[in-house]
C-alpha positions as CSV (number, residue, x, y, z in Angstrom):
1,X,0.0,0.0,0.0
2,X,1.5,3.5,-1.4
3,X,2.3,5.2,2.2
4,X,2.5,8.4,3.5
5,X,4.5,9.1,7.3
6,X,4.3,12.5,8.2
7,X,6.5,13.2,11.1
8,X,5.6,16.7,12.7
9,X,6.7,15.7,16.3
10,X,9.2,18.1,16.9
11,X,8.3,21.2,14.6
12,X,4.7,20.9,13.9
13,X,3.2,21.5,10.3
14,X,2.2,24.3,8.3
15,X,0.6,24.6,5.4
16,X,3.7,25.7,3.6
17,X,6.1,23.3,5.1
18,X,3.4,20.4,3.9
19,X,3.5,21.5,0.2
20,X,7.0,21.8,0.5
21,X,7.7,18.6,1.9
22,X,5.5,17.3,-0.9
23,X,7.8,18.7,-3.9
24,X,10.9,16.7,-1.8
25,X,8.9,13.6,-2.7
26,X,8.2,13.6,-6.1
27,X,5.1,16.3,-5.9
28,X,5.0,18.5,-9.5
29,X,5.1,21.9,-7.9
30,X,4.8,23.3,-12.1
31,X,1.4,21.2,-12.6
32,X,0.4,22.7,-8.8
33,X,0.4,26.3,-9.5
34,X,-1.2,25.6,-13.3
35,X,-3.7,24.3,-11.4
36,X,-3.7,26.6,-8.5
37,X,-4.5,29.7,-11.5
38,X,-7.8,28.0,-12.2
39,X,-8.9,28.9,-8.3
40,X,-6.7,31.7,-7.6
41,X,-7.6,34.7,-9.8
42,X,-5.0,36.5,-8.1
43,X,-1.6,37.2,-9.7
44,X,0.9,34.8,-8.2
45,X,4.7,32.5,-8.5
46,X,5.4,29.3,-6.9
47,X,9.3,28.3,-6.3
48,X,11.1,26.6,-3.7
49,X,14.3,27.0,-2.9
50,X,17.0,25.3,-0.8
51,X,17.7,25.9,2.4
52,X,19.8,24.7,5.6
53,X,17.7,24.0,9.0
54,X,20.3,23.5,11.7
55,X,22.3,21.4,9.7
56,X,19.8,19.5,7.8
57,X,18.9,20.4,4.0
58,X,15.4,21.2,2.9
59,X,12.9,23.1,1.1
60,X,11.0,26.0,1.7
61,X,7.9,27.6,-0.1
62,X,8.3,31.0,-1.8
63,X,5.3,32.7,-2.9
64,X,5.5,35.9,-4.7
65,X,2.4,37.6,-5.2
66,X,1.4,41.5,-4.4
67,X,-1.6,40.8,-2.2
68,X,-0.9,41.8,1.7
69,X,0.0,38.5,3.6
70,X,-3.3,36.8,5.4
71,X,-5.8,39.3,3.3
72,X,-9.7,38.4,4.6
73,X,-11.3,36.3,2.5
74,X,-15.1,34.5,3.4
75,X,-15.4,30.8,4.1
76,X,-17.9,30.9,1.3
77,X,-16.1,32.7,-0.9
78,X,-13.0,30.6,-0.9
79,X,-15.6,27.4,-1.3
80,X,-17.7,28.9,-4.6
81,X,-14.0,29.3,-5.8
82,X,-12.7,26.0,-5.4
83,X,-16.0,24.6,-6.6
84,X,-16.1,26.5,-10.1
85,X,-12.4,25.5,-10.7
86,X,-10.8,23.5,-13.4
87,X,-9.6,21.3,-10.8
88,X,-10.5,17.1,-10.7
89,X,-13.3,15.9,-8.3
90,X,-10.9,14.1,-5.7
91,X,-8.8,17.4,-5.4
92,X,-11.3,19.7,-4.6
93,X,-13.1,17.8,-2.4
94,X,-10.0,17.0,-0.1
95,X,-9.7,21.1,-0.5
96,X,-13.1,21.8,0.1
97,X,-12.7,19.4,3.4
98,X,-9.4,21.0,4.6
99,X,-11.1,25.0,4.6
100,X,-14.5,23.2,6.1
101,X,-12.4,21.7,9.1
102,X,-10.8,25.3,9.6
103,X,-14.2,27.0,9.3
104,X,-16.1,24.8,11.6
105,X,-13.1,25.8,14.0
106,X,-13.6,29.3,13.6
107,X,-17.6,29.3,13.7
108,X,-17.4,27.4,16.9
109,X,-14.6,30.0,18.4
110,X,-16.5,33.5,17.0
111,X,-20.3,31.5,18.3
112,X,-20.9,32.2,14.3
113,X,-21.8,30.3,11.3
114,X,-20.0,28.5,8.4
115,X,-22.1,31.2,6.0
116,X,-20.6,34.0,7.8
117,X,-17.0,33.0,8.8
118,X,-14.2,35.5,8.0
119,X,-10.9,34.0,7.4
120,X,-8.4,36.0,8.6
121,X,-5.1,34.2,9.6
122,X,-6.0,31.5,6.4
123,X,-8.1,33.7,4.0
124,X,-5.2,35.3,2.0
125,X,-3.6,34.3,-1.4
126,X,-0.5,32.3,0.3
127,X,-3.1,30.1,2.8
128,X,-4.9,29.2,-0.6
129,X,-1.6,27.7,-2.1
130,X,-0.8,26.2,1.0
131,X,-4.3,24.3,1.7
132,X,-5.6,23.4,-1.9
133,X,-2.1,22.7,-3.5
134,X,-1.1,20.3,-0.8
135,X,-4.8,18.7,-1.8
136,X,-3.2,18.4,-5.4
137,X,0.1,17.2,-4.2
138,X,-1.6,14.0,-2.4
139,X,-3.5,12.7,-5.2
140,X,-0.3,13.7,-7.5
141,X,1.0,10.8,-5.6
142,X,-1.5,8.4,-5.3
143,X,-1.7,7.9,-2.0
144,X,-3.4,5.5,-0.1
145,X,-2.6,5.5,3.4
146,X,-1.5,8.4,6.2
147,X,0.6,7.6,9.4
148,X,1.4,11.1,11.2
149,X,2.9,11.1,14.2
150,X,1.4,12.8,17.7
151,X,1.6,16.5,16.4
152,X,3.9,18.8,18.1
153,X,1.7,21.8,18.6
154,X,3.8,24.9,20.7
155,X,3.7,26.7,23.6
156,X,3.1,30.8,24.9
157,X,1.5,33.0,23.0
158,X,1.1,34.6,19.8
159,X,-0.3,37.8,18.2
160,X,-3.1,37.4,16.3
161,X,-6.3,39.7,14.2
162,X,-8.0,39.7,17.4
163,X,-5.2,40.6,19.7
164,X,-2.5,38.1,22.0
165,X,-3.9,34.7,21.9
166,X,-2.7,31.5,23.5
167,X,-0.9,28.8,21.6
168,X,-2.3,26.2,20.0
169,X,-4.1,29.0,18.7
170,X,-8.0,28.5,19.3
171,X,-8.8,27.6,15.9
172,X,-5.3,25.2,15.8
173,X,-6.6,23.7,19.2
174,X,-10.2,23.2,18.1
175,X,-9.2,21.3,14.9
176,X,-7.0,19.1,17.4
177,X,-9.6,18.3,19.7
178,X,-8.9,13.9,19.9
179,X,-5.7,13.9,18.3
180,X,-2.8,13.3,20.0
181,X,-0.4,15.8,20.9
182,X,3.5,15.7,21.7
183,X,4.9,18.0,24.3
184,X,7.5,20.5,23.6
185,X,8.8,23.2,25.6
186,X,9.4,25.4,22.3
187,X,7.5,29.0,23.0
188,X,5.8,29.7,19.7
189,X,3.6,28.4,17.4
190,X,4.8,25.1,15.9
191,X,1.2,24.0,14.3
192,X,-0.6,26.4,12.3
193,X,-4.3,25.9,11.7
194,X,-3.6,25.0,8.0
195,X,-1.3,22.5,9.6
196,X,-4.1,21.2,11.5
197,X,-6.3,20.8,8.9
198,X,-4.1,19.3,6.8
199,X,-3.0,16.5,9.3
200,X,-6.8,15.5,10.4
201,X,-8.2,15.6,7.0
202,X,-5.5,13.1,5.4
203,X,-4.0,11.2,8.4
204,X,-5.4,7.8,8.8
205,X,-3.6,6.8,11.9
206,X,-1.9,8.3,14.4
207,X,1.5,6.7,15.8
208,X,4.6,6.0,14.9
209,X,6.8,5.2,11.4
210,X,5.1,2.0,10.2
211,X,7.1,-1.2,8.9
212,X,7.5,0.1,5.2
213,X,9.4,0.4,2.1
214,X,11.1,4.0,2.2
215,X,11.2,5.1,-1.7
216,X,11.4,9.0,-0.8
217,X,12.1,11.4,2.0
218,X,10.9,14.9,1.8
219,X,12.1,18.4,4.8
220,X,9.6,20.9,4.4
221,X,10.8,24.1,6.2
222,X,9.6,26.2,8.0
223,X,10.1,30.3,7.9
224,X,11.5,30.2,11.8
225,X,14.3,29.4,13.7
226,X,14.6,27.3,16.5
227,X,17.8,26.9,19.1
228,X,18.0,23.2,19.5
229,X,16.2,21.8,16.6
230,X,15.6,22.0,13.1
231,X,12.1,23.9,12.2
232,X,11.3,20.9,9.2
233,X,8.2,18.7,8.6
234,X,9.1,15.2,7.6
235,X,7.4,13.5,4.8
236,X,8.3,9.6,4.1
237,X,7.2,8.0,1.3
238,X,7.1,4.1,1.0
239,X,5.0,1.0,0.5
240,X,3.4,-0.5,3.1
């Protein structure tokens, strides 16, 4: 069975780090954003480029485009989007699933609805890439199966739209409700609520790296930079 192991035990996932892990593996990051430009109207580029996390070589996302990072977009919005795109069946419904997840997180947080919820945080131009071309990445690579480990989430707090909020972040923490979680001491967010998403809507277990063939290892990085660990996402790909 075509495997999946996502190990985000020490520096969590984001939404970025996911997509670039997936390019590490064999992902098609040229077909991505062709595909992406059918949802996103938006002028935008898509490159990764290769970078050093505390030793250890990986990729990192680069999006160029001249909207204002985390611009507010509408749950709905985003959905009518996805839905009128050019983009196959499977992938838009794993997308569509991913910003639902984060929506009902919100709605449940702001005592709203999924017809009114404002993304803020996860409404702009990059947190589009990040969400629906991961969805394309996965079926890219016919995958069948998801290990991830417990998900290392972060600790303090963090400024956010509303103000200095704890971390997980409400919406991060909601999405994580019966998942398990690995402690850190790290002060700062490790999983973002793209991350989040990402992890419950295509993780089919939780534990540890399975017995399995390993055919491809992917380091997504992360924008930060941590003291005593490198801030990288882990994909392994394999047959199970």
């Amino acid at each position: 069975m075509r495997t999946l192991f996502i190990d985000c035990g020490i520096s969590g996932i984001a939404g970025d780090m996911s997509l670039a892990a997936f390019t590490e593996i064999g992902a098609d990051l040229s077909v991505i954003s062709d595909k992406l430009h059918s949802v996103i109207k938006e002028d935008f580029s898509l490159s990764v480029e290769k970078v050093v996390k505390k030793g250890l070589s990986s990729s990192q996302l680069i999006i160029d485009t001249e909207e204002e990072k985390h611009s507010h977009r509408h749950y709905t919005n985003i959905k009518e989007a996805i839905e009128q795109s050019s983009l196959e069946e499977e992938e838009k419904l794993t997308a569509l699933s991913m910003f639902e997840t984060i929506a009902i997180a919100e709605a449940k947080i702001h005592n709203s609805t999924l017809e009114k919820v404002h993304f803020h945080e996860v409404g702009g131009v990059d947190s589009m890439i990040d969400i629906i071309g991961t969805a394309i990445a996965y079926h890219q690579l016919d995958i069948e199966k998801v290990i991830t480990t417990p998900v290392a989430a972060g600790n303090g707090y963090i400024h956010m739209a509303h103000g200095l909020y704890p971390v997980p972040a409400p919406a991060t923490l909601e999405i994580l409700k019966n998942i398990p979680l690995h402690h850190t001491d790290v002060q700062g967010e490790l999983t973002t609520p793209t991350g989040a998403a990402i992890i419950r809507t295509l993780t089919t277990e939780f534990g540890t790296i399975p017995a399995m063939k390993v055919n491809e290892i992917g380091y997504g990085a992360g924008a930060k930079d941590f003291d005593n660990h490198p801030n990288v996402v882990r994909f392994v790909l394999g047959e199970s």
